[in-house]
C-alpha positions as CSV (number, residue, x, y, z in Angstrom):
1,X,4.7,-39.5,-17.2
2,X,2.7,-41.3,-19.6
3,X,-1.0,-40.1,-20.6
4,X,-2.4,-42.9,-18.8
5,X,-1.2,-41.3,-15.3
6,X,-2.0,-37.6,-16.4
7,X,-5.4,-39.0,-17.2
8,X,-5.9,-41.1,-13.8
9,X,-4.9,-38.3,-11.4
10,X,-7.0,-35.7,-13.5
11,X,-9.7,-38.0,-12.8
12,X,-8.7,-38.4,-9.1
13,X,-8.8,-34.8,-8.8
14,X,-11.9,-33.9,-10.2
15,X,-13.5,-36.5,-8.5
16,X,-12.7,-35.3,-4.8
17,X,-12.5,-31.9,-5.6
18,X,-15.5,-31.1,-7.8
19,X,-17.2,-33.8,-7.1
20,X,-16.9,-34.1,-3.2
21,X,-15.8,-37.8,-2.9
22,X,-13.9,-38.8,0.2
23,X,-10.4,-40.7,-0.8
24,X,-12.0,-43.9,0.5
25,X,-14.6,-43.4,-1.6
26,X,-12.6,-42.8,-5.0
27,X,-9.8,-45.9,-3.7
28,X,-13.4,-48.3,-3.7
29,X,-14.2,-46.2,-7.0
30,X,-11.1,-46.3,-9.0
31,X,-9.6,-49.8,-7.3
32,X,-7.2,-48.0,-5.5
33,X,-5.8,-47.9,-2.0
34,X,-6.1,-44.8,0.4
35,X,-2.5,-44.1,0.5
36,X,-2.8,-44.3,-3.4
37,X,-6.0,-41.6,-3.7
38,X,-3.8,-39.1,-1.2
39,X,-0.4,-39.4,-3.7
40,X,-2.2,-39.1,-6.7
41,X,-3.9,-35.5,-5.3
42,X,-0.5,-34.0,-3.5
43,X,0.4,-34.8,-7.8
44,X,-2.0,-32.6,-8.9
45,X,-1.6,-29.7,-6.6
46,X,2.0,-30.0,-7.8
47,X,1.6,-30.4,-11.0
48,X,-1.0,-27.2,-11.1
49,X,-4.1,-29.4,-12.1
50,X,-5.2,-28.1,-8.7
51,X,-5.2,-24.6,-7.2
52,X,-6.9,-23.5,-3.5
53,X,-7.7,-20.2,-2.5
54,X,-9.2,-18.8,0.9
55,X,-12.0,-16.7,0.6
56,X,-12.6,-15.0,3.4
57,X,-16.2,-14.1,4.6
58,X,-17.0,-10.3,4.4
59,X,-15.9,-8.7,7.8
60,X,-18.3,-7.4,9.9
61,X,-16.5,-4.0,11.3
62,X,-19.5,-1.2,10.1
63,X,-19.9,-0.1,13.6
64,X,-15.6,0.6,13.9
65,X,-15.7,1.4,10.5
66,X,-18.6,4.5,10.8
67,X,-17.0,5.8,14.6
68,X,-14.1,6.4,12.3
69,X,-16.2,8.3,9.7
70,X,-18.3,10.4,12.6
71,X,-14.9,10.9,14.3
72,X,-12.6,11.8,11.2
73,X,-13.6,13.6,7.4
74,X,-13.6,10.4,5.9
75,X,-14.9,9.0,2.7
76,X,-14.2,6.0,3.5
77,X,-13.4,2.9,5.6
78,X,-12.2,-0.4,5.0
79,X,-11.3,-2.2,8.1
80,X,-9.6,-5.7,7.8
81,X,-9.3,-8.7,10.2
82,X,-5.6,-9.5,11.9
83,X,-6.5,-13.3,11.1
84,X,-3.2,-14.9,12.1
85,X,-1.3,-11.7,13.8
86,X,1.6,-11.7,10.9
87,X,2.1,-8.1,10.0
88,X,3.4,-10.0,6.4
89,X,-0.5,-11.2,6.1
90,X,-1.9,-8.2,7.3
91,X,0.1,-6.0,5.2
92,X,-1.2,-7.9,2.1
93,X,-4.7,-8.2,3.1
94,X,-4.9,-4.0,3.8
95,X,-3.4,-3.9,0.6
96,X,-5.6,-6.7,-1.5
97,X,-8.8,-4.6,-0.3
98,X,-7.0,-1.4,-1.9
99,X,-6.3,-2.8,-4.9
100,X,-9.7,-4.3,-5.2
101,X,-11.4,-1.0,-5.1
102,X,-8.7,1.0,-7.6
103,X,-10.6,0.1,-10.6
104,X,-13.4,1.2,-9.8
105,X,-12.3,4.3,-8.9
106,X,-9.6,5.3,-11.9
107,X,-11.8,7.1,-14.8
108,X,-10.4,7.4,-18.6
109,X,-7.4,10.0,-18.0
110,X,-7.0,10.0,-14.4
111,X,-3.5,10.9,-13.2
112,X,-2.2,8.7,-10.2
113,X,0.1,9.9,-7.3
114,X,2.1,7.4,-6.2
115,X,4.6,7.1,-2.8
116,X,7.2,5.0,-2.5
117,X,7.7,2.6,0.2
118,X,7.2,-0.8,1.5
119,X,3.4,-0.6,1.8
120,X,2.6,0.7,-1.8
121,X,5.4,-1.7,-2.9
122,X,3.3,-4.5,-1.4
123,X,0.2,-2.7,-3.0
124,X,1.9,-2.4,-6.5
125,X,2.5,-7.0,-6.7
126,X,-1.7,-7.0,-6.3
127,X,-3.3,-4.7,-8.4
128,X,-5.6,-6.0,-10.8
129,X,-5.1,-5.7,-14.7
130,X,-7.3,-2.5,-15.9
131,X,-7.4,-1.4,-19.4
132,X,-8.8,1.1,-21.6
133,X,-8.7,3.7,-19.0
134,X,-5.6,6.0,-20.6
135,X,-4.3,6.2,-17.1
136,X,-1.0,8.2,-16.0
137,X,1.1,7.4,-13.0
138,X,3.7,9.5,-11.3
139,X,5.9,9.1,-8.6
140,X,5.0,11.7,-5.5
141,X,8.3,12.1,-4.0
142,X,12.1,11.8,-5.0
143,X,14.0,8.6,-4.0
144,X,16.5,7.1,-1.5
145,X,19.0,5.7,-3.6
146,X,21.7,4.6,-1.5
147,X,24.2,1.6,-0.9
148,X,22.5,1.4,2.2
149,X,18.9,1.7,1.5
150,X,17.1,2.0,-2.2
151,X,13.5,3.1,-1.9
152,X,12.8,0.8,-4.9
153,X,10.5,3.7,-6.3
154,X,11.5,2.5,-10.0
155,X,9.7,-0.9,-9.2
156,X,6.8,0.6,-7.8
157,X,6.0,3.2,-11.1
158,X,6.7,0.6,-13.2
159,X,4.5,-2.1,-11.9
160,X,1.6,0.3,-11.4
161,X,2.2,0.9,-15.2
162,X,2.4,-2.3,-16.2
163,X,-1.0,-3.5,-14.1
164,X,-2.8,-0.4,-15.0
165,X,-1.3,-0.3,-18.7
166,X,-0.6,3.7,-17.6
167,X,2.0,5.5,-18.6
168,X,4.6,6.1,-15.9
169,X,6.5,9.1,-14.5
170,X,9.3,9.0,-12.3
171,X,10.4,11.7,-9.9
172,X,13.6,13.4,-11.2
173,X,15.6,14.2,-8.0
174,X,16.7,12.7,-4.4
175,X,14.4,13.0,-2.1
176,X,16.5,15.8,-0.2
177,X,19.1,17.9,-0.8
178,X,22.2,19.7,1.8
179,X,20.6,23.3,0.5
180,X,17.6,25.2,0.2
181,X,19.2,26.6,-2.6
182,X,20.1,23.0,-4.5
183,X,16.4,22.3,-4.0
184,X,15.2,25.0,-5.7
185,X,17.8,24.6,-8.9
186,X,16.4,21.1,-9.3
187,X,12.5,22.1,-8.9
188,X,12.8,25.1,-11.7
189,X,14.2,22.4,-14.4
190,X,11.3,21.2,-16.6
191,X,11.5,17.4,-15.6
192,X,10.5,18.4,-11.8
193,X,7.9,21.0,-13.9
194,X,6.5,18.3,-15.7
195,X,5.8,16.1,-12.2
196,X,4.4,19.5,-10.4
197,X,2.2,19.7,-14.0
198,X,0.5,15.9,-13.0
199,X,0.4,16.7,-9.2
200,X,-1.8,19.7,-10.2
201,X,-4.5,17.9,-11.9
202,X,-4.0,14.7,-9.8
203,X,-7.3,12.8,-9.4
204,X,-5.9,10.0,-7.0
205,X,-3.0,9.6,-4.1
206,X,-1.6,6.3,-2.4
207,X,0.9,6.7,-0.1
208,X,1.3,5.4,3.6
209,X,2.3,7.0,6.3
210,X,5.8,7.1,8.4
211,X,7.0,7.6,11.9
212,X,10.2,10.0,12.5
213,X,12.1,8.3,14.8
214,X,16.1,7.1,15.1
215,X,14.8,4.0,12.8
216,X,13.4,6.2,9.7
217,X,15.8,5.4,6.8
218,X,16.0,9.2,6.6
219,X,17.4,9.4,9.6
220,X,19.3,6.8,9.6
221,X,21.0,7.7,5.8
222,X,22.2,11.2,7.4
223,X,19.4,13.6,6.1
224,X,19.0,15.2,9.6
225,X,21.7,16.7,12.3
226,X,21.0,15.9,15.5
227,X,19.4,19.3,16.6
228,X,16.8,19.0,13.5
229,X,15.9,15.5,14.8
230,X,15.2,16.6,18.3
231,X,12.9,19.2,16.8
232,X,11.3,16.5,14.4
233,X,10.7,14.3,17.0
234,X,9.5,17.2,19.8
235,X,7.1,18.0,17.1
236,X,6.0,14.4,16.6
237,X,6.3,14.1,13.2
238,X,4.9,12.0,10.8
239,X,6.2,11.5,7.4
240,X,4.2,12.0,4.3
241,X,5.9,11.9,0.9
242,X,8.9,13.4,2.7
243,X,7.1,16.0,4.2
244,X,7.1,15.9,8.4
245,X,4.2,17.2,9.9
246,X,3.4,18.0,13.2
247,X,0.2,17.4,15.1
248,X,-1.5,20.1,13.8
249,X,-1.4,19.3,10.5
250,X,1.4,21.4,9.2
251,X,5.0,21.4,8.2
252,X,7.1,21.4,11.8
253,X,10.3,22.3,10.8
254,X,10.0,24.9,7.2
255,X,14.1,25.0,6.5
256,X,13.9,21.5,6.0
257,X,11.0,21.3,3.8
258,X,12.5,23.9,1.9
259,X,15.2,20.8,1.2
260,X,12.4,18.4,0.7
261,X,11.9,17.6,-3.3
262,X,8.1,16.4,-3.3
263,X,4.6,17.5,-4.4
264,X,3.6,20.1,-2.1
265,X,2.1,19.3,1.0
266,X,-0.7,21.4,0.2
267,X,-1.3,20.3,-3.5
268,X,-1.4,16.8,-1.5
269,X,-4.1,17.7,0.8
270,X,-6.2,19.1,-2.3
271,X,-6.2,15.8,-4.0
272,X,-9.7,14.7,-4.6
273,X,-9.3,11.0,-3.3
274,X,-6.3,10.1,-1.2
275,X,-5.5,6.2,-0.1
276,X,-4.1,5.5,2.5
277,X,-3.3,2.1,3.5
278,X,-2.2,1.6,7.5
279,X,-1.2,-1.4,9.1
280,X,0.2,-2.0,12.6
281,X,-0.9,-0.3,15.8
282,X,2.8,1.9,15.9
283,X,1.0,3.3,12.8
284,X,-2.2,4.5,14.7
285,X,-0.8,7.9,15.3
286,X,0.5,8.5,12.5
287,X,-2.9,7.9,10.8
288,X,-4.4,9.8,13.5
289,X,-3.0,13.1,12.8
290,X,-3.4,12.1,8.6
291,X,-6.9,12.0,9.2
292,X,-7.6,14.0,11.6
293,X,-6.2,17.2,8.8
294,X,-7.7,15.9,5.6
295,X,-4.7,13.6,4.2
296,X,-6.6,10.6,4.0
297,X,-10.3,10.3,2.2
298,X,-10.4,6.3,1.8
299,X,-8.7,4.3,5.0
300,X,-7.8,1.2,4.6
301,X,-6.5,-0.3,7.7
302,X,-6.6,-3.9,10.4
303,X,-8.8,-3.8,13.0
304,X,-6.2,-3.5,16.3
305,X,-5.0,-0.2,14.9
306,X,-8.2,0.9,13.8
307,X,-9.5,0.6,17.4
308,X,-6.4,2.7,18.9
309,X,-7.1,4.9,16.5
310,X,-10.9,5.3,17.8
311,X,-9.4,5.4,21.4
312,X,-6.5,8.5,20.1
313,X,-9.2,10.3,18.8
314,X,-12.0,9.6,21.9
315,X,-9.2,10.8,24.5
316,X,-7.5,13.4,22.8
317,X,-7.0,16.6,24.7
């Protein structure tokens, strides 16, 4: 394409777009027809003269957003719109807000839990660049690494490093072993010691939050006889970091956390900020019992399952 035609749909461009001229009014302009104007603009959107984005108008959920904060120990809540009703969308727009408020919450040195998964996988493609901030990121809980299933954890560190320009730490181990006794081999060498070191002065947590049911990948990859999964699931469990709680907050079945290679539950709950991004309204419980015993500070989370949430919380027993 010659520099003629660069020039003329450069012109074209900036003259609807930045100047607000209708294509009938650019056609008369530039002694083009219509048909003409509209060609020459689909070329500069695909050439990348041209570039749209949607900015969305600030939500107006404070009333949702401070029940949540009367009815939970919250620090905070970000509630966002289900614009289009894609859980793809919504997913990235739960995680966009996150990722807009992570810099300014990091300080110079803070140390960064992170859990793997698809939500903080989606989280780790949006983060902003920050620098200067000699941040550290480390991976929360060991991996799935399986033909059927990879927890991608890898990815996750290393583009949290690469956004944050932090150094990275991955977790050393599976994320469950056959044997108490296994687990506790793996967590006295001084690669694990070096994670429990970070998770000790950990200043910030992201993780999501799972649902123990036949379609966990946990489940699914073998991890649980049949008899621990009808205890899991009598206890309602919900998954964080590999942990399964119950609805009171606490481990529901101890022999197999004892197999569970993760930080702590407990060094979890003591981290000063945790973020938790929750999408979906299968989620709502989930985050309910999170919340409800101080494993989420800053909630970020769609509106539909920040209303049942309200509602498990209003009607609990």
């Amino acid at each position: 394409m010659d520099q003629y035609r660069i020039n003329q749909i450069l012109r074209v461009a900036k003259l609807h777009y930045e100047l607000g001229m209708s294509q009938l009014e650019i056609g008369k302009k530039e002694h083009l027809s219509k048909s003409t104007v509209s060609r020459l603009l689909k070329l500069a959107s695909d050439m990348g003269m041209v570039k749209i984005s949607i900015v969305e108008p600030s939500h107006t959920f404070t009333e949702l957003e401070q029940d949540l904060m009367d009815l939970f120990p919250l620090k905070k809540v970000t509630i966002l719109p289900d614009v289009v009703g894609s859980p793809e969308v919504i997913l990235r727009d739960v995680c966009q807000s996150l990722a807009n408020d992570l810099p300014h919450l990091v300080k110079d040195g803070s140390i960064i839990g992170v859990g793997w998964g698809k939500t903080t996988m989606a989280l780790s493609r949006l983060l902003p660049a920050v620098k200067d901030k000699k941040l550290t990121v480390f991976q929360m809980n060991g991996s799935l690494s399986r033909i059927l299933y990879d927890a991608r954890a890898y990815q996750i560190i290393q583009n949290f490093s690469e956004h944050l320009n932090a150094q990275g730490y991955l977790f050393p181990a599976p994320a469950m072993v056959d044997t108490k006794e296994i687990a506790q081999a793996i967590q006295a060498d001084s690669s694990y010691q070096q994670i429990r070191g970070l998770a000790d002065q950990c200043d910030i947590a992201i993780y999501s939050l799972g649902i123990f049911d036949t379609q966990s990948i946990m489940y699914q990859l073998g991890y649980f006889s049949q008899e621990q999964y009808r205890q899991l699931a009598k206890a309602s469990s919900v998954d964080i970091c590999s942990h399964f709680i119950d609805i009171h907050g606490q481990i529901a079945d101890l022999s197999q956390d004892a197999r569970t290679l993760s930080v702590p539950l407990e060094t979890i709950r003591s981290i000063p900020l945790k973020l938790v991004p929750v999408t979906g309204k299968e989620k709502a419980f989930p985050a309910y019992i999170a919340a409800k015993h101080g494993l989420i500070d800053y909630l970020y989370i769609d509106q539909p399952t920040a209303r049942e949430l309200r509602r498990l919380k209003k009607t609990e027993s």
